[in-house]
C-alpha positions as CSV (number, residue, x, y, z in Angstrom):
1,X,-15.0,2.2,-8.2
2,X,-12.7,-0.4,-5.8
3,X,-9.0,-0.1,-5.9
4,X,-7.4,-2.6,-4.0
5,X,-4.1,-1.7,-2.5
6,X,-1.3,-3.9,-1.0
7,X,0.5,-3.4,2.0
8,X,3.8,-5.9,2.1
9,X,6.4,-5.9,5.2
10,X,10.2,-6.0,3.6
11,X,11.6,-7.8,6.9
12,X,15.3,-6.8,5.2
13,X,14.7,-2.8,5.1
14,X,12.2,-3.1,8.2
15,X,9.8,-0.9,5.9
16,X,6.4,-1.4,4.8
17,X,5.5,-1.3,1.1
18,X,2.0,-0.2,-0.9
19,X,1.2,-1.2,-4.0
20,X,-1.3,-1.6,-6.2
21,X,-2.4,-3.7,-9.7
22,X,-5.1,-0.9,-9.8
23,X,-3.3,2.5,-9.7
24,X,-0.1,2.7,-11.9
25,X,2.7,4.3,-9.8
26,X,1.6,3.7,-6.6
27,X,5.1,2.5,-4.5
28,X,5.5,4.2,-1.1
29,X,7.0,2.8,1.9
30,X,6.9,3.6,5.8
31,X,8.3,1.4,8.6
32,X,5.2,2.5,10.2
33,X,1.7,0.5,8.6
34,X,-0.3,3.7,9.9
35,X,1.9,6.2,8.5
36,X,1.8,4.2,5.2
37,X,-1.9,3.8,5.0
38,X,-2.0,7.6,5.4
39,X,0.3,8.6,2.9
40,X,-1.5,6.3,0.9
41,X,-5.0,7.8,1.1
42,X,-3.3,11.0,-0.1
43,X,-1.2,9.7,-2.7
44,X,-4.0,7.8,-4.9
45,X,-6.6,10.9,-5.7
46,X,-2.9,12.8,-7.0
47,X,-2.2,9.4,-9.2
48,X,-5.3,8.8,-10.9
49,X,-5.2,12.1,-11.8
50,X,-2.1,11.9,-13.2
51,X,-2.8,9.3,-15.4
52,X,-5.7,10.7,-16.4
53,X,-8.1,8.0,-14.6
54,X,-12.0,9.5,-14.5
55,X,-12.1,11.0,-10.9
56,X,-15.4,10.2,-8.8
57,X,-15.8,9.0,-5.5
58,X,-14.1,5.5,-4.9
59,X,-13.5,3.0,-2.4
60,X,-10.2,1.8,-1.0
61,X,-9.4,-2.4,-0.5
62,X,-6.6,-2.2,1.8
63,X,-4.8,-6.0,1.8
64,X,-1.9,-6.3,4.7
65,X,0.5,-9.2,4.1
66,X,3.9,-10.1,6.9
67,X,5.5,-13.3,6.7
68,X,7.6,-14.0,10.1
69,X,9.6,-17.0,10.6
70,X,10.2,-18.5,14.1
71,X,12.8,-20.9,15.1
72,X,12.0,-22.4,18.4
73,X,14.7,-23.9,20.5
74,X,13.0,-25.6,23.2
């Protein structure tokens, strides 16, 4: 089993954010992205069993998205 998780920089809260279409309840943030993926690792076993998902092993899609925008005044 694959769950793909996303990882989303808020630039407004300085934070990143995981989600996932795969694991209901999965929102945590961190303004650190390694901090995050951590907590994450540990976070999704406790979910799927909490909503009741079949527990075997499973593999982890981690997707990382930051939009910047730069104004140059050259």
């Amino acid at each position: 089993m694959e769950y793909v998780i996303n990882f989303t920089w808020d630039n407004e809260a300085g934070v990143w954010i995981a989600t996932s279409d795969d694991v209901p309840g999965l929102v945590l943030e961190s303004g650190s992205f390694d901090a995050l993926l951590e907590r994450t690792r540990y976070a999704i076993p406790e979910l799927l069993i909490l909503n009741n998902a079949e527990i075997q092993p499973f593999s982890l899609i981690f997707k990382s998205e930051r939009h910047e925008r730069i104004v140059f005044n050259g």
